[in-house]
C-alpha positions, 0 to 999 in steps of 0.5 A, spaced: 240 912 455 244 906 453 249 903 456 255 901 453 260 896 456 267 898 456 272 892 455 279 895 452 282 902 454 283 903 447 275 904 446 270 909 444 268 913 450 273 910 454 277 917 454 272 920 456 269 916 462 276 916 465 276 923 465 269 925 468 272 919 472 278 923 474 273 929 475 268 927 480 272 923 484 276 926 489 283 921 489 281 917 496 275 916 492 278 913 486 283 908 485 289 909 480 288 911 473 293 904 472 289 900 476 282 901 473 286 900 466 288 894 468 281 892 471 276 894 465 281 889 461 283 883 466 277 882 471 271 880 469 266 881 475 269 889 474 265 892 469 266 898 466 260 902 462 259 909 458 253 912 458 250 915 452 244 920 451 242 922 444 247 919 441 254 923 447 258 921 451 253 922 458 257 919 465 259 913 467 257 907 471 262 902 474 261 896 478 262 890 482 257 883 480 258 879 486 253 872 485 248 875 491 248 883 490 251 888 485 256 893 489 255 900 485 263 903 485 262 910 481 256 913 477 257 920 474 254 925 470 257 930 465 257 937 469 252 940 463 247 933 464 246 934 471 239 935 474 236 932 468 234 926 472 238 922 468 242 919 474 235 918 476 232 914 470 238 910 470 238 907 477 231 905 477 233 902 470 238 898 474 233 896 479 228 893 473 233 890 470 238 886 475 234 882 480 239 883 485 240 888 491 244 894 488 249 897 494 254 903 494 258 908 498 255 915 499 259 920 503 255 922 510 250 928 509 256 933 512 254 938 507 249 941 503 252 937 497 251 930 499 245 930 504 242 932 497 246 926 494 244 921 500 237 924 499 237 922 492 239 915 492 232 915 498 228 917 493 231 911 488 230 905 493 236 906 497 237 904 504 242 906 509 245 900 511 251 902 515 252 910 517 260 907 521 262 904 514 270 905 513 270 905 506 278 903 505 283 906 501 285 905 494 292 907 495 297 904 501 298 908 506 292 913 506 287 911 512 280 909 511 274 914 509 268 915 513 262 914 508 254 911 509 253 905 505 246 903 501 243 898 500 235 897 495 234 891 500 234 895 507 236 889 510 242 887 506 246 882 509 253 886 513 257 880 512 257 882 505 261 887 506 267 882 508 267 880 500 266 888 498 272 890 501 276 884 499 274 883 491 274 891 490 279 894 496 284 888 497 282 888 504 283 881 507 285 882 514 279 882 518 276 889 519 270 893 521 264 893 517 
């Protein structure tokens, strides 16, 4: 699978990672279409990524770089690739490649669907590292969203997740982890 950053909006691939975007993603847990627009193209530690496999459009990957951690904001194959173990292949790619702790959100395994999801990021060398992690929202007026957050390093520094929630959520008032 080849990755390929995303810079401009008007790039191949990008219409189609917005749409899987838009799809995946229920809209608390996504931010607005202009907001990620405007990140691709004017934030430097956002970046953006398509996922090809044999040459199509696969998935997305998006993500924060942060000087200690890499905070995974979306990862999304096409419904028709799933259970392929492509999602898989790319998260131990990832984990070879950075040489930095890999953090995400995952609903709680309330139902079938995410505990298989919470189950599969185990499977890759995630740890849940906070089960009372408020993800904030993306929009203002809408309340925060109960999720677990992992991490590959098990004993991931809490204090991180000030930064997360500043650099990616816009929260700058002190808040629960």
């Amino acid at each position: 699978m080849e990755i390929q950053r995303l810079t401009a909006v008007n790039q191949l691939y990008y219409e189609e990672m917005l749409q899987l975007y838009q799809d995946a993603f229920p809209v608390e847990e996504r931010r607005p279409v202009e907001k990620l627009n405007e990140l691709v193209e004017n934030k430097k530690s956002f970046v953006a990524n398509a996922l090809v496999h044999d040459g199509q459009f696969a998935g997305l990957l998006n993500y924060w770089e942060f000087d200690s951690f890499i905070y995974l904001e979306h990862l999304a194959m096409l419904p028709q690739l799933r259970g392929q173990n492509l999602g898989g292949m790319l998260l131990e790619t990832l984990k070879k490649d950075i040489h930095l702790p890999l953090v995400l959100e995952a609903e709680r395994p309330e139902t079938e669907i995410a505990a298989r999801r919470a189950a599969f990021y185990q499977r890759h060398g995630f740890h849940v590292v906070d089960k009372d992690y408020m993800q904030p929202p993306y929009r203002a007026g809408e309340d925060e969203f109960p999720l677990w957050l992992f991490s590959t390093d098990e004993h991931f520094p809490l204090e991180n997740v000030r930064l997360i929630k500043q650099e990616v959520y816009g929260v700058f008032a002190h808040s629960r982890s």
